[in-house]
N, CA and C atoms as an extended XYZ file, in Angstrom:
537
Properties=species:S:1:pos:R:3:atomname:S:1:resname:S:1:resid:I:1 pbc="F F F"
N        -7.095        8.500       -4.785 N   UNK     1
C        -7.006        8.150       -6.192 CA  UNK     1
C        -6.363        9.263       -6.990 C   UNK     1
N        -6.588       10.692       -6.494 N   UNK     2
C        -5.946       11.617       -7.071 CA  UNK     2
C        -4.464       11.955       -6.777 C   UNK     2
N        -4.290       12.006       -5.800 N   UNK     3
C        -2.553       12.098       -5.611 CA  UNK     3
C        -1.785       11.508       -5.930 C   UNK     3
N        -0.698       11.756       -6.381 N   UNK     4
C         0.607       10.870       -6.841 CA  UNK     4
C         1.714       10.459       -5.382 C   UNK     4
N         1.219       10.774       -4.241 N   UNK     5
C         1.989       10.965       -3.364 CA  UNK     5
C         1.149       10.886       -1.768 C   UNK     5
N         0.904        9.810       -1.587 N   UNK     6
C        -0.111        9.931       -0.216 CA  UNK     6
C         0.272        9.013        0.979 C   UNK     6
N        -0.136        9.369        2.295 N   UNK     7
C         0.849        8.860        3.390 CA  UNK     7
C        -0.066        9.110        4.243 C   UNK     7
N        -0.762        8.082        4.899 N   UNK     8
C        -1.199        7.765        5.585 CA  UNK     8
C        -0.655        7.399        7.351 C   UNK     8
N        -0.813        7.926        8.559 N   UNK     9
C        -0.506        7.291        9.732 CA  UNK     9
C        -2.022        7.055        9.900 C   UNK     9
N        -2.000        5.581       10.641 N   UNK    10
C        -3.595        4.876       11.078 CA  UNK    10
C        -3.057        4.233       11.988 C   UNK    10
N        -4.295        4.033       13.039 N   UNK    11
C        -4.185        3.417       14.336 CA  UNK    11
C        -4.239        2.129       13.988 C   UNK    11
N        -3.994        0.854       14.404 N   UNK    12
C        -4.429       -0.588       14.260 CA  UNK    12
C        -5.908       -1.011       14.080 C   UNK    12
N        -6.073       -2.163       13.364 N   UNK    13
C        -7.387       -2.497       13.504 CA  UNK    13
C        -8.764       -1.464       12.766 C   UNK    13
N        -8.222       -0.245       12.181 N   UNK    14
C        -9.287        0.577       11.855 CA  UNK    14
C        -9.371       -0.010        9.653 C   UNK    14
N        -9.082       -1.019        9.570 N   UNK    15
C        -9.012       -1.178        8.285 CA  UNK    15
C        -8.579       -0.570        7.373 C   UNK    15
N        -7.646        0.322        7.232 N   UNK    16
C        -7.054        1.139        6.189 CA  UNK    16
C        -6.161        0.131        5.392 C   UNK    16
N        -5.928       -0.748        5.831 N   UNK    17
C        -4.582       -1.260        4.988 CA  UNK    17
C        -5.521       -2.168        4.072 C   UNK    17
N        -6.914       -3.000        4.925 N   UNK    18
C        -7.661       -3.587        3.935 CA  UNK    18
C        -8.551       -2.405        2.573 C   UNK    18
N        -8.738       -1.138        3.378 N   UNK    19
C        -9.420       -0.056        2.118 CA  UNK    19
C        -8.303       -0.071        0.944 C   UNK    19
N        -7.216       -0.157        1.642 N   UNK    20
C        -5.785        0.094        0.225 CA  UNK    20
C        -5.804       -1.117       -0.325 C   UNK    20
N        -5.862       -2.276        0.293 N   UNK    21
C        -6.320       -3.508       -0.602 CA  UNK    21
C        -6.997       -3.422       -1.909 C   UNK    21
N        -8.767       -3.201       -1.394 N   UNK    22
C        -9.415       -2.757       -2.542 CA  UNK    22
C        -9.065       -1.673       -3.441 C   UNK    22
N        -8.662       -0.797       -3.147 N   UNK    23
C        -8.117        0.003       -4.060 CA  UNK    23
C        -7.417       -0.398       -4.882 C   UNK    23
N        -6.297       -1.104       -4.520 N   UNK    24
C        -5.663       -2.177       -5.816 CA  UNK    24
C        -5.927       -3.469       -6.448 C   UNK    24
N        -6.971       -3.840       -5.841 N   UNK    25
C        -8.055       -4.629       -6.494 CA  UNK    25
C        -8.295       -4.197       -7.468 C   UNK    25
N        -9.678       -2.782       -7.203 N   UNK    26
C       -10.027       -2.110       -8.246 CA  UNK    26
C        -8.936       -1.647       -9.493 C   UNK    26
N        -8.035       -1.228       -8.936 N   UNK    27
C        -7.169       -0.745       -9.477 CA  UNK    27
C        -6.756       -1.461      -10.802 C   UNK    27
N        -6.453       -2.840      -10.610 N   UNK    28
C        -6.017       -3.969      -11.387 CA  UNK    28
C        -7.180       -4.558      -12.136 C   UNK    28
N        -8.509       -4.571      -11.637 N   UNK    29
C        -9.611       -4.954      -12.488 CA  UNK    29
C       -10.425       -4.145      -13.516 C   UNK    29
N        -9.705       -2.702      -13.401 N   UNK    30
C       -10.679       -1.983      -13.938 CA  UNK    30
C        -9.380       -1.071      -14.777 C   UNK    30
N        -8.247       -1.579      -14.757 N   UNK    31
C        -7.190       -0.976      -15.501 CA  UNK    31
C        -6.356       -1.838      -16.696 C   UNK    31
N        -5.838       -1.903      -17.470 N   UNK    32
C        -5.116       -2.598      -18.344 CA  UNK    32
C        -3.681       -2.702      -18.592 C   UNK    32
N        -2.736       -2.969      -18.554 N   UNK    33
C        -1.649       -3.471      -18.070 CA  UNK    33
C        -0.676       -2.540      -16.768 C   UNK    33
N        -1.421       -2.253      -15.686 N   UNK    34
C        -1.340       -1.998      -15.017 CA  UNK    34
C        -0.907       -2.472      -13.422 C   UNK    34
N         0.861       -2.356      -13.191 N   UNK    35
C         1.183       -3.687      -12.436 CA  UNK    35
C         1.601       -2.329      -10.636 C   UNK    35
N         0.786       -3.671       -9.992 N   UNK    36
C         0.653       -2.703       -8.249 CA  UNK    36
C         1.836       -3.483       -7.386 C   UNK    36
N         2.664       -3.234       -6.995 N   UNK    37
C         3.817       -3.631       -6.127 CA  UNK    37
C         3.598       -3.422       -4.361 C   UNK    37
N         3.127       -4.272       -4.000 N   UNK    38
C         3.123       -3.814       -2.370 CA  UNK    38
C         4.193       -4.587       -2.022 C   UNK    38
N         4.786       -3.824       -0.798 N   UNK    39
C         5.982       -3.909       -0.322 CA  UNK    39
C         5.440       -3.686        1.318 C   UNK    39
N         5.964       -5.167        2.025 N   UNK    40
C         5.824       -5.114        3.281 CA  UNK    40
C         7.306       -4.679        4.300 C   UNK    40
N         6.393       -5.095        5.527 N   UNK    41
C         7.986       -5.675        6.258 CA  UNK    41
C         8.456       -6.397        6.687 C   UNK    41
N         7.297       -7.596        6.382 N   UNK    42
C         7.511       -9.237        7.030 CA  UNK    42
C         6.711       -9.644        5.823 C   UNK    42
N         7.073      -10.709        5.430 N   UNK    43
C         6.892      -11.461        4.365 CA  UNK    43
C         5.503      -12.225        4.929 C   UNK    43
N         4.971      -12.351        6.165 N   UNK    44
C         3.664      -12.832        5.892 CA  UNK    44
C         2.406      -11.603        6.326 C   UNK    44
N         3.352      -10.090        6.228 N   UNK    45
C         2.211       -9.439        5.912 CA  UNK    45
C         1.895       -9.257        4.545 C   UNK    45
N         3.021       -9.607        3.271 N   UNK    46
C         2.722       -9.406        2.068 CA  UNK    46
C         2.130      -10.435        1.508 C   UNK    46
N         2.088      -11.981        2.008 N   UNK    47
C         0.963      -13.154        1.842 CA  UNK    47
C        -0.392      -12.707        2.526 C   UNK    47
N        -0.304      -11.947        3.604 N   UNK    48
C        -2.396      -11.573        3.911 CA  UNK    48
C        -2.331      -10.775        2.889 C   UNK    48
N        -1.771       -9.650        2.824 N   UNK    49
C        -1.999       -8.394        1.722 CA  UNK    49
C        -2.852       -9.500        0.595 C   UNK    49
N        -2.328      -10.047        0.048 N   UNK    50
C        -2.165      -10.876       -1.284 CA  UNK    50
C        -4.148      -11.976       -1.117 C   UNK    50
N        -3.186      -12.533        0.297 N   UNK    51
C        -4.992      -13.409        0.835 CA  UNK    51
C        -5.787      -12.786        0.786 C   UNK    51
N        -6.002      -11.363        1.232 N   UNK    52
C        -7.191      -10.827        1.464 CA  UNK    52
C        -7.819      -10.182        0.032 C   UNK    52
N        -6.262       -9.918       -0.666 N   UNK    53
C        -7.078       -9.641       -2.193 CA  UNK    53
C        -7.617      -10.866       -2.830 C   UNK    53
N        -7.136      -11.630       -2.793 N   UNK    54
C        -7.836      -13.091       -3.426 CA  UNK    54
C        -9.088      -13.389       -2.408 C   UNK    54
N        -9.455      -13.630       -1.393 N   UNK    55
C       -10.852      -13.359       -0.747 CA  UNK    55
C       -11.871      -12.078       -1.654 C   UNK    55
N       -11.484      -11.198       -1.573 N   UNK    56
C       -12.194      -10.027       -1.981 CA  UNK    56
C       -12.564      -10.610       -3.482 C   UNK    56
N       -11.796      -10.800       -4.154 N   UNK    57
C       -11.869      -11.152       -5.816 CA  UNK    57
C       -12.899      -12.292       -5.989 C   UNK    57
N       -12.677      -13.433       -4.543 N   UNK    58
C       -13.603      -14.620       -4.718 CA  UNK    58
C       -14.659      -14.126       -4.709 C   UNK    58
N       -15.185      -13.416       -3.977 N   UNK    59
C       -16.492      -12.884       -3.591 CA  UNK    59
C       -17.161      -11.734       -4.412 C   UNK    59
N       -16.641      -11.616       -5.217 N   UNK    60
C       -17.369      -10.442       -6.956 CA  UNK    60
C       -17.822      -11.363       -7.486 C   UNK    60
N       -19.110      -10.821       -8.025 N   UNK    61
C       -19.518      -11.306       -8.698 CA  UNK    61
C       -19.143      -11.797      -10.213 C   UNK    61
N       -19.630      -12.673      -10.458 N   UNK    62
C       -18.770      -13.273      -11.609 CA  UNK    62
C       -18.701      -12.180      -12.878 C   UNK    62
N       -19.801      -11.530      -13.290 N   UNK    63
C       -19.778      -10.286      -14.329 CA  UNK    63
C       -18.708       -9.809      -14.324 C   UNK    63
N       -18.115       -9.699      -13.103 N   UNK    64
C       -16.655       -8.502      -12.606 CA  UNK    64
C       -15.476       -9.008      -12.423 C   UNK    64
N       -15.614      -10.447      -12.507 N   UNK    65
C       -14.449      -10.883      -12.529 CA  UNK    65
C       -13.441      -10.885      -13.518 C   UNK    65
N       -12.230      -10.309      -13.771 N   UNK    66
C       -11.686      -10.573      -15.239 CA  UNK    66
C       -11.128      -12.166      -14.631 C   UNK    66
N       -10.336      -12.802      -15.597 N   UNK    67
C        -9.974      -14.393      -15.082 CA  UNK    67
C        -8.737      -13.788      -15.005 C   UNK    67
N        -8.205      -15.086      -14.053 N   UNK    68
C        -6.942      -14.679      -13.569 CA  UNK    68
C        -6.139      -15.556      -14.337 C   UNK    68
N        -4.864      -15.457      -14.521 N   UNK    69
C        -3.532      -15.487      -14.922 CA  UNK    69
C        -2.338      -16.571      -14.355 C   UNK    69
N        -2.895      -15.806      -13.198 N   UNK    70
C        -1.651      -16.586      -12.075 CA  UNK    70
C        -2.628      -15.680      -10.472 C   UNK    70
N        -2.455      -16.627       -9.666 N   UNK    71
C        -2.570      -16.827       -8.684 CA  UNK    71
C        -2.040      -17.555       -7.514 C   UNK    71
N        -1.227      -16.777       -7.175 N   UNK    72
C        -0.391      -17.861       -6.116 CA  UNK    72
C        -0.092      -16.712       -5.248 C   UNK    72
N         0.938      -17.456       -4.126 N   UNK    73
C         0.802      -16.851       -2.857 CA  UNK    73
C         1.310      -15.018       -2.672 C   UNK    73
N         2.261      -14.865       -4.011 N   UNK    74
C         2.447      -13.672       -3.818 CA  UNK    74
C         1.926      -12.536       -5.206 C   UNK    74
N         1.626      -13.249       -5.777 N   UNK    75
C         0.825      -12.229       -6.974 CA  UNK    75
C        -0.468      -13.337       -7.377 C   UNK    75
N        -1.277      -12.013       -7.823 N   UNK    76
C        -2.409      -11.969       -8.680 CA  UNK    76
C        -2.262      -11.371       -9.911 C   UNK    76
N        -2.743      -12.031      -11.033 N   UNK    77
C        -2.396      -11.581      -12.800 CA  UNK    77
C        -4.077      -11.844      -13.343 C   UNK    77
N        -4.441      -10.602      -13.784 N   UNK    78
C        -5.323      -11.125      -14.369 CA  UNK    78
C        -5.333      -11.166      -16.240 C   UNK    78
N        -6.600      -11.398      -16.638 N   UNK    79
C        -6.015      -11.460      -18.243 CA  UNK    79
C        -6.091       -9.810      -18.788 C   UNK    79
N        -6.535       -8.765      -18.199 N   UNK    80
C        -6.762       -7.777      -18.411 CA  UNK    80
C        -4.896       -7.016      -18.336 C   UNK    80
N        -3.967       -8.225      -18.075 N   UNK    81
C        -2.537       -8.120      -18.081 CA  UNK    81
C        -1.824       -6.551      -16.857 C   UNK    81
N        -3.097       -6.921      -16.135 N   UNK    82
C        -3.092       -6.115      -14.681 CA  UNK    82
C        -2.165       -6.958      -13.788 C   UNK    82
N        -1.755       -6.589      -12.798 N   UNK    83
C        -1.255       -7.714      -11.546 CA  UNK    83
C        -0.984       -6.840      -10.029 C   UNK    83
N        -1.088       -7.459       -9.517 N   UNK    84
C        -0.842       -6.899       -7.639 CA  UNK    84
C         0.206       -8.390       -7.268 C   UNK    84
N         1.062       -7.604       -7.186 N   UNK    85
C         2.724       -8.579       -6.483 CA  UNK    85
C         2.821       -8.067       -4.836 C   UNK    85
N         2.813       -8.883       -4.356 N   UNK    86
C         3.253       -8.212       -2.696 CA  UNK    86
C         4.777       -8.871       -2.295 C   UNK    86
N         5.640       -8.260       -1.594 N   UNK    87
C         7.096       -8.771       -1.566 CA  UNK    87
C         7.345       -8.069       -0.516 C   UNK    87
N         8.686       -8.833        0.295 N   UNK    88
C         9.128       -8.195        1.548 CA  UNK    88
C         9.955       -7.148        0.879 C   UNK    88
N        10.072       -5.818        1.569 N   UNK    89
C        11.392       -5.525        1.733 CA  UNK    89
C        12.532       -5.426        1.932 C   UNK    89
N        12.915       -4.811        0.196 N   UNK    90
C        14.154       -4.640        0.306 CA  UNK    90
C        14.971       -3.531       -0.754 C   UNK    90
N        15.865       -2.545       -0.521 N   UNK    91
C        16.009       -1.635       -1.259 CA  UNK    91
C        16.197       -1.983       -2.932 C   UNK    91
N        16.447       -3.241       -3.429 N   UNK    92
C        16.060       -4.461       -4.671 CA  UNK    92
C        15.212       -4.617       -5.294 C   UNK    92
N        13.764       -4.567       -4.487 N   UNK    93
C        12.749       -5.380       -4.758 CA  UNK    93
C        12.444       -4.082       -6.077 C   UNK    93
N        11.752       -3.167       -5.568 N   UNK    94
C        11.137       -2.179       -6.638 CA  UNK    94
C        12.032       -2.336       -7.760 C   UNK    94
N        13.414       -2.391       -7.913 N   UNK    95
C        14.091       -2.047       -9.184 CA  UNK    95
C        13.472       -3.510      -10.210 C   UNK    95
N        13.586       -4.520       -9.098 N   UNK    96
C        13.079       -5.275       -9.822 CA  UNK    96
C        11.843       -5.628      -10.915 C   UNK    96
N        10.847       -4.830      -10.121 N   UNK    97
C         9.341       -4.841      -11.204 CA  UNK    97
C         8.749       -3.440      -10.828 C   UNK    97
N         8.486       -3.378      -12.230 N   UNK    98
C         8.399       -1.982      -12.589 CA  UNK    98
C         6.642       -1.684      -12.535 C   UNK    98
N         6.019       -1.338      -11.572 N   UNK    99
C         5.305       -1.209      -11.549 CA  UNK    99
C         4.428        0.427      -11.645 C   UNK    99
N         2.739        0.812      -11.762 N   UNK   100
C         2.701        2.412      -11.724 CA  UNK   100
C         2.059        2.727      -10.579 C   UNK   100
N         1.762        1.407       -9.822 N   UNK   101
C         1.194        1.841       -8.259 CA  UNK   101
C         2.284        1.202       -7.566 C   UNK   101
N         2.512        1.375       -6.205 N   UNK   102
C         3.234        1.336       -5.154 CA  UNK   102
C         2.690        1.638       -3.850 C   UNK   102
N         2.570        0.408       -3.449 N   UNK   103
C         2.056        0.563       -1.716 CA  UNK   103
C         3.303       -0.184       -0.766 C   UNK   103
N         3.560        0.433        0.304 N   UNK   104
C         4.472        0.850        1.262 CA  UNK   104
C         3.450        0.444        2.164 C   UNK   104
N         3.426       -1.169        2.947 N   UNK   105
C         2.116       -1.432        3.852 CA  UNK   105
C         3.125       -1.526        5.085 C   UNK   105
N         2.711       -0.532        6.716 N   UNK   106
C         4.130       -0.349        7.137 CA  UNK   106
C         4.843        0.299        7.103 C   UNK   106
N         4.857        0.950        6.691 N   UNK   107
C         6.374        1.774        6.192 CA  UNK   107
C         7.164        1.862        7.060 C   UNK   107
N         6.969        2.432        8.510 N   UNK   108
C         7.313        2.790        9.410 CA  UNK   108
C         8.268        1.583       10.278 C   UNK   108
N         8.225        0.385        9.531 N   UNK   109
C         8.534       -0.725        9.949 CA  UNK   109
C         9.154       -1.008        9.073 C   UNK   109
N         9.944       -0.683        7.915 N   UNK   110
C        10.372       -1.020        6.553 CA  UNK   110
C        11.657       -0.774        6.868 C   UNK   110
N        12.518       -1.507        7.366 N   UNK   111
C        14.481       -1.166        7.392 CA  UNK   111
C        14.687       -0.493        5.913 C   UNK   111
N        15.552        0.535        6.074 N   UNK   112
C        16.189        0.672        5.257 CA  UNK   112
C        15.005        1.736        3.895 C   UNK   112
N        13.783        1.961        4.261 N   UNK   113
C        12.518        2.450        3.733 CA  UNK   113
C        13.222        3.728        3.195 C   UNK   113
N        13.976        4.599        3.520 N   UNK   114
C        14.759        5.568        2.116 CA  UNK   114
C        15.090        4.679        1.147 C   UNK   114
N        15.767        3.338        1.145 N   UNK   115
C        16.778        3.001        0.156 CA  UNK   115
C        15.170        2.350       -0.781 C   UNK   115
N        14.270        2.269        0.101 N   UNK   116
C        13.484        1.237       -1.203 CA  UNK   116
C        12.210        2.432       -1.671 C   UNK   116
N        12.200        3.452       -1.248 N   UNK   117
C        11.753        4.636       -1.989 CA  UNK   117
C        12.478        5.413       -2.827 C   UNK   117
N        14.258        5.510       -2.416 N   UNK   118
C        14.913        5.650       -3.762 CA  UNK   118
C        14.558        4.748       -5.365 C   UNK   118
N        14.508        3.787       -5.047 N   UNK   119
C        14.038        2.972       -6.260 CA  UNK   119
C        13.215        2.865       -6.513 C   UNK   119
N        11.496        3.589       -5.944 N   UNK   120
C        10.717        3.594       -6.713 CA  UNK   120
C        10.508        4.822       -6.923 C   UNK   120
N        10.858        5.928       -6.771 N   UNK   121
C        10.719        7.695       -7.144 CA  UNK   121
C        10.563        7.425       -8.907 C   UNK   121
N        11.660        6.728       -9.273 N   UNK   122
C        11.976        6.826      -10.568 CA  UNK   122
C        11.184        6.363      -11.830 C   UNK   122
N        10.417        4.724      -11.093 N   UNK   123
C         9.470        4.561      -11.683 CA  UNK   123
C         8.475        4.995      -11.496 C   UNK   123
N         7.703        5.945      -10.652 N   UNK   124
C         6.756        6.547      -10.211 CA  UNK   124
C         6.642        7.593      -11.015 C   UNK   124
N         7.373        7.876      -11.507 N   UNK   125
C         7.767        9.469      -12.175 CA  UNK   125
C         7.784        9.039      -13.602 C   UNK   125
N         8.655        7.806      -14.221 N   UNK   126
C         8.522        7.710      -15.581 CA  UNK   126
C         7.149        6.903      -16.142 C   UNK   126
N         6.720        6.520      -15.254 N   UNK   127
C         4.995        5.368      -15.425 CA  UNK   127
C         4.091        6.448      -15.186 C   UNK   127
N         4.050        7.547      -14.761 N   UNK   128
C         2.727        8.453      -14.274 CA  UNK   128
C         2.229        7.644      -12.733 C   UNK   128
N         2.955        7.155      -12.271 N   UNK   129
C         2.354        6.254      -11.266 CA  UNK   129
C         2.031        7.036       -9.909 C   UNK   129
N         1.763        5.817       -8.857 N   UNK   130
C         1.447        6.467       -8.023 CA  UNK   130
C         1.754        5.874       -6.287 C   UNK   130
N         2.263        6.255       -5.248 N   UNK   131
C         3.234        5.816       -4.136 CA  UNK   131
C         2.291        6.022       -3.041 C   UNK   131
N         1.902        4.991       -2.284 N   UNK   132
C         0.853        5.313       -0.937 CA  UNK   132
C         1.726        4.439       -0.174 C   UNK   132
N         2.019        5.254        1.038 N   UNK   133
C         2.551        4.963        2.116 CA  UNK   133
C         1.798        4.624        3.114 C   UNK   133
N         1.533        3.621        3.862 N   UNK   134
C         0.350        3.328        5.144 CA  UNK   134
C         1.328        2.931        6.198 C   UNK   134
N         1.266        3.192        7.365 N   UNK   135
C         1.746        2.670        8.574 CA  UNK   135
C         0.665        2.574       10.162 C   UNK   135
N         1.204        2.098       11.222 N   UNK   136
C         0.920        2.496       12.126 CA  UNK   136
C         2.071        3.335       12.463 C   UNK   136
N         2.267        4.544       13.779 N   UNK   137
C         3.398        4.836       14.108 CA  UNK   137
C         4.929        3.927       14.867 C   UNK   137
N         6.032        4.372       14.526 N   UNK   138
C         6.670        3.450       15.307 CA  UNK   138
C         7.951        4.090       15.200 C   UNK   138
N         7.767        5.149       16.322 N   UNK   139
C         8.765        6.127       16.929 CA  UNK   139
C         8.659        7.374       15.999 C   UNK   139
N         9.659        8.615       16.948 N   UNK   140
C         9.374        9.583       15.855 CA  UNK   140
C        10.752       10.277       16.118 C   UNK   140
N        11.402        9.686       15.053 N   UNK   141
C        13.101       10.084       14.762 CA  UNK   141
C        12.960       10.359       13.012 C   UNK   141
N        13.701       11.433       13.067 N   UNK   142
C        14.201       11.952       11.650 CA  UNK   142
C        14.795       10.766       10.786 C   UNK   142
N        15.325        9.843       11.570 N   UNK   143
C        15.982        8.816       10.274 CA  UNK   143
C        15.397        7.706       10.044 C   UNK   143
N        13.870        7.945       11.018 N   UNK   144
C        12.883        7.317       10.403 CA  UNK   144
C        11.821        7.432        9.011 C   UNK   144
N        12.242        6.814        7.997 N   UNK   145
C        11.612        7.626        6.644 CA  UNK   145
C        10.188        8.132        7.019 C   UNK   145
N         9.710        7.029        7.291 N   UNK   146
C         8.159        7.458        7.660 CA  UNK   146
C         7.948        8.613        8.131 C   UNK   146
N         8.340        8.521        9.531 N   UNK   147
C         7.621        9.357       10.321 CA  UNK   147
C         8.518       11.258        9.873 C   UNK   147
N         9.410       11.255        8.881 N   UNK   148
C         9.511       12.318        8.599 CA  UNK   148
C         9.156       12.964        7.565 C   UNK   148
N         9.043       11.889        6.861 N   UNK   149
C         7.926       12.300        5.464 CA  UNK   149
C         6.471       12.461        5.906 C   UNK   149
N         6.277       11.681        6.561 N   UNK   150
C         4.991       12.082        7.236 CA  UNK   150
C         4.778       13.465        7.668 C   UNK   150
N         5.654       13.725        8.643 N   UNK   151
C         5.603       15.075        9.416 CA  UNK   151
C         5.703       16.389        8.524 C   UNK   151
N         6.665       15.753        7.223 N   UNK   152
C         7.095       16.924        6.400 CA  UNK   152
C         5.263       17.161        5.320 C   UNK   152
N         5.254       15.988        5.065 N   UNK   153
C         3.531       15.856        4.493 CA  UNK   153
C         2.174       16.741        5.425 C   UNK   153
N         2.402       16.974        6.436 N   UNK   154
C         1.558       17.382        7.252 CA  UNK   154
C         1.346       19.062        7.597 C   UNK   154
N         2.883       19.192        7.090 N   UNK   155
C         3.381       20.597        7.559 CA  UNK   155
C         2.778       21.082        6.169 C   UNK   155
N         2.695       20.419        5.214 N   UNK   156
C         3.073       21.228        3.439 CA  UNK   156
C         4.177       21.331        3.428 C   UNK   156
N         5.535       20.343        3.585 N   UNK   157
C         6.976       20.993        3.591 CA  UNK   157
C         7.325       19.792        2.316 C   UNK   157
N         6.303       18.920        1.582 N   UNK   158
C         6.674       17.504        0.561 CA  UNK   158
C         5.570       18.015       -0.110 C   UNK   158
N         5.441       17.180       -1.377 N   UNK   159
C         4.440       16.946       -2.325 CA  UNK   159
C         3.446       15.800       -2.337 C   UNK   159
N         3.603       14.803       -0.630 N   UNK   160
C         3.158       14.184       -0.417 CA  UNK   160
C         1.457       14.712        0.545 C   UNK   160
N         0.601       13.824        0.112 N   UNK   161
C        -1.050       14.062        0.830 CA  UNK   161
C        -0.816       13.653        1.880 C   UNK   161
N        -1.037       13.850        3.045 N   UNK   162
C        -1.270       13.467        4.672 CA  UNK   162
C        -2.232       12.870        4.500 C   UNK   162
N        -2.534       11.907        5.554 N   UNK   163
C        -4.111       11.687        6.144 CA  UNK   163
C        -3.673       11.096        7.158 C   UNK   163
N        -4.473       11.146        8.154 N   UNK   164
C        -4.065       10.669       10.372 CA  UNK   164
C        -5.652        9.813       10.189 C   UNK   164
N        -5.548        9.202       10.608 N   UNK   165
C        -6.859        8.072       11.198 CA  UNK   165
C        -6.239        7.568       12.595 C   UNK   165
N        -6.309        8.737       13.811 N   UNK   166
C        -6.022        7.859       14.860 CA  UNK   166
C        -7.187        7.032       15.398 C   UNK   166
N        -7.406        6.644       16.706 N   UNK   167
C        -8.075        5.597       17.223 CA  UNK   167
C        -8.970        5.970       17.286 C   UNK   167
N        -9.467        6.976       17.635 N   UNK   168
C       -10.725        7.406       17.818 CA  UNK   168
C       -11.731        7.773       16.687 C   UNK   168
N       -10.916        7.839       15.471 N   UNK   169
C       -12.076        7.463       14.200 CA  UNK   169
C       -12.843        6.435       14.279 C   UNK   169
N       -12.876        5.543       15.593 N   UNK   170
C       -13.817        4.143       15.335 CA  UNK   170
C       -14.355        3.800       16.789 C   UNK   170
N       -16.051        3.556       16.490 N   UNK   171
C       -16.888        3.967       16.761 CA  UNK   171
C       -16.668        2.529       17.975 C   UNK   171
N       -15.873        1.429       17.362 N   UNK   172
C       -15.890       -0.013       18.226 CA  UNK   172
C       -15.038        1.050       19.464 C   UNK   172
N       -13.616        1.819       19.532 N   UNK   173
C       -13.039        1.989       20.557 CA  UNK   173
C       -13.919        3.373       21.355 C   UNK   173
N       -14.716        3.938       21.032 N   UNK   174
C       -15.150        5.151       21.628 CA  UNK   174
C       -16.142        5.117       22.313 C   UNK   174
N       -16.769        3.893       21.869 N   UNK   175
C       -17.905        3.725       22.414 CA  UNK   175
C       -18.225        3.484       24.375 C   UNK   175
N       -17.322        2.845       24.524 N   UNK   176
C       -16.541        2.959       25.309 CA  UNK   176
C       -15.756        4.022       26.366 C   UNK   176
N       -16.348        4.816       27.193 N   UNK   177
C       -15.566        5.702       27.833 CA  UNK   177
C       -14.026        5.828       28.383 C   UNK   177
N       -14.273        3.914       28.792 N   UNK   178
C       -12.821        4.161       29.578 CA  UNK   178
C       -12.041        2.952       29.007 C   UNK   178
N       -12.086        2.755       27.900 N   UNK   179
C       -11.619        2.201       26.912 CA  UNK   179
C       -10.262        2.964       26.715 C   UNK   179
């Protein structure tokens, strides 16, 4: 919540991409015109992104609910004039809506993931906003954005936060010796 700049590598299955969910849940329910842009790399990971926030929202209690706006398959609006948009990638999409959060679900899987972080640096910077990168790994070449922002995040060589959640943060795969 504090960084302007955070980048995550996580193993599969350990729920990080659903924790970043809620986070922009919260984010959008408890903020005021405050618009969250997730950016996939297949267009039906940015419809679960989207499902699983509308699950989560069904299930608050009604006190907490602000009412929604619009609801459909790729954004949530509530009247608090908040919203969470999820969209495939493309170096386009960000210029298009100007949002002050930015999630990168994937990254590492994002063609072209310099050209669509060029276009959101700018709004990130003039909104006070804020850029979370999540992936699993998927290779480790320099002209892979990810995995070198990552690496550069890890070293202290960016202004970006690290965090690693490999497999063994979870208690389902360890339990297990020869797993």
């Amino acid at each position: 919540r504090k960084d302007k700049y955070s980048i995550a590598v996580k193993s599969r299955q350990l729920g990080v991409s659903t924790i970043v969910m809620f986070y922009c849940l919260w984010y959008s329910i408890f903020s005021t015109g405050k618009k969250t842009l997730v950016v996939a790399h297949k267009r039906e990971s940015a419809e679960e992104f989207i499902s699983k926030a509308k699950t989560a929202y069904e299930f608050l209690p009604e006190w907490l609910k602000p009412a929604c706006t619009l609801y459909s398959k790729s954004t949530i609006e509530f009247d608090t004039k908040s919203s969470i948009k999820a969209m495939t990638s493309n170096p386009n999409a960000a210029r298009a809506f100007s949002a002050t959060l930015f999630v990168l679900d994937e990254a590492a899987f994002i063609n072209d993931a310099d050209e669509v972080v060029k276009a959101i640096l700018p709004t990130v910077a003039a909104a006070d906003g804020k850029l979370v990168a999540i992936s699993s790994p998927n290779g480790n070449s320099e002209t892979n954005w990810f995995y070198k922002t990552y690496t550069y995040a890890a070293s202290g060589l960016n202004a970006w936060t690290s965090y690693n959640f490999p497999w063994t943060v979870s208690p389902v795969f360890t339990r297990d010796p020869n797993f």
